[in-house]
N, C-alpha and C positions, 0 to 999 in steps of 0.2 A: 401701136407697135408694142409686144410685149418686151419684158425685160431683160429676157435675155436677146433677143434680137437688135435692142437696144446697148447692149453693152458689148456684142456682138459688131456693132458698127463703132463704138465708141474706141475700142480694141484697134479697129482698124484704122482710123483716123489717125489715132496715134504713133502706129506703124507708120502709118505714110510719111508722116512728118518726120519721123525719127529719122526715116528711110533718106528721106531726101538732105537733112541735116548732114548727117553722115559723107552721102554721096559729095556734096560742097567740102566737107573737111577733106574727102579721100584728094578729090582733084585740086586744093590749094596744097595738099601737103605733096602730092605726085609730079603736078607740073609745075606749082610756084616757089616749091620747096618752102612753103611758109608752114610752121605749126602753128594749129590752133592753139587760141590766145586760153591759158585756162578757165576764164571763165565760159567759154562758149565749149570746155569739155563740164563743169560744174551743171550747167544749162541742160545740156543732152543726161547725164546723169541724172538729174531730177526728174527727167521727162519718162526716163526709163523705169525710174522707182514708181511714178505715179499711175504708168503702165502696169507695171506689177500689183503694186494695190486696188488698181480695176480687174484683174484677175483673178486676184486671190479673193476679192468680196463677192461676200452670198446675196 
């Protein structure tokens, strides 16, 4: 697999998990009126940053 198709898939893995992260916080915060705990916003934030640093690297 070359490297970009590798970081290519990398990229989207990330996404997915991010995705799904997200979708858990929308539905406790919509139907259990519970806010996420700040670390598990702290958590998603990292994951986001480390997203980005797989983007922005050559």
């Amino acid at each position: 697999m070359s490297d970009i198709s590798q970081k290519k898939e990398n990229v989207k893995m990330h996404l997915k998990e991010l995705r799904q992260n997200l979708k858990k916080m929308h539905l406790s915060v919509t139907d259990e009126l519970i806010l996420p705990q700040p670390d598990e916003i702290k958590i998603l934030m990292n994951k986001m940053d480390q997203l980005l640093k797989l983007i922005e690297s050559k």
